[in-house]
N, C-alpha and C positions, 0 to 999 in steps of 0.2 A: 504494500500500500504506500501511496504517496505522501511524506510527513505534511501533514497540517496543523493547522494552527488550532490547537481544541478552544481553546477563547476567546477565536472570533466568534464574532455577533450572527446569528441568524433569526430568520424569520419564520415564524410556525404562526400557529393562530392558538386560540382559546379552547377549541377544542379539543388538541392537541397536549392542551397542555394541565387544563382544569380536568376535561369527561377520559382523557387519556381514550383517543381518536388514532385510530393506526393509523399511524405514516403508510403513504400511498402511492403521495406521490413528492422526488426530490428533484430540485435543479440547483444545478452550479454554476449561475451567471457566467458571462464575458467580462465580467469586472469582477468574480469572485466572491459573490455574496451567493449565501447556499439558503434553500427557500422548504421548507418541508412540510408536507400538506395531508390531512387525512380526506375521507370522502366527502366530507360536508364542503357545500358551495358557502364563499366567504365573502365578507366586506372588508373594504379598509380599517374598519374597527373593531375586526376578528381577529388582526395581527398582532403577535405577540415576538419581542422579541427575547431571546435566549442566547448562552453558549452554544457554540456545537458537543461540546461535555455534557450539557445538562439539556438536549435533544439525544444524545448517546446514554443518559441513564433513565429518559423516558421509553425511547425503545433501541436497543443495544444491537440490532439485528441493521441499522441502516452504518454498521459499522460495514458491511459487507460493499458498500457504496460508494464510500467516501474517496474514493482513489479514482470516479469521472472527471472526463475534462473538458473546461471550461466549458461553455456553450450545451451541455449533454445534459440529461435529465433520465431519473429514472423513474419506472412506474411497476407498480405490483398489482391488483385486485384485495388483497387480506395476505393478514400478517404471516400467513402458510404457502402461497406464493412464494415462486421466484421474483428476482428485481429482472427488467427490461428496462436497457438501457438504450437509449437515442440521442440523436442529435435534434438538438433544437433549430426552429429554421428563424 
């Protein structure tokens, strides 16, 4: 895996983080900010932000992930899914 930075800042929502919302879906910006979403459709004021540490001890399984690059995004169906991984267009 790619060494990162575990205390940069990322973006998840409320769901994710209050109802513990399986991560679904993750992107790794072109500027490197990492975004990580469960199923629920969001608003700008669903957005929470977090460590990537403290997104890694809400679910420890998007550690498998964390090594995309830039521009890529991955996506699962539920937390017993594999990740698919893409490029963002």
């Amino acid at each position: 895996m790619n060494m990162i930075n575990t205390n940069q800042a990322a973006i998840t929502t409320k769901y994710v983080l209050y109802d513990h919302s399986v991560i679904v879906s993750v992107y790794h910006d072109m500027d490197d900010d990492w975004q990580f979403y469960g199923v629920e459709e969001v608003e700008t004021e669903d957005a929470v932000l977090l460590s990537i540490s403290q997104i890694i001890e809400l679910d420890a399984s998007v550690k498998e992930i964390l090594n995309i690059k830039k521009g890529y995004s991955a996506h699962r169906n539920s937390k017993i899914d594999s990740w698919r991984i893409e490029k963002d267009e």
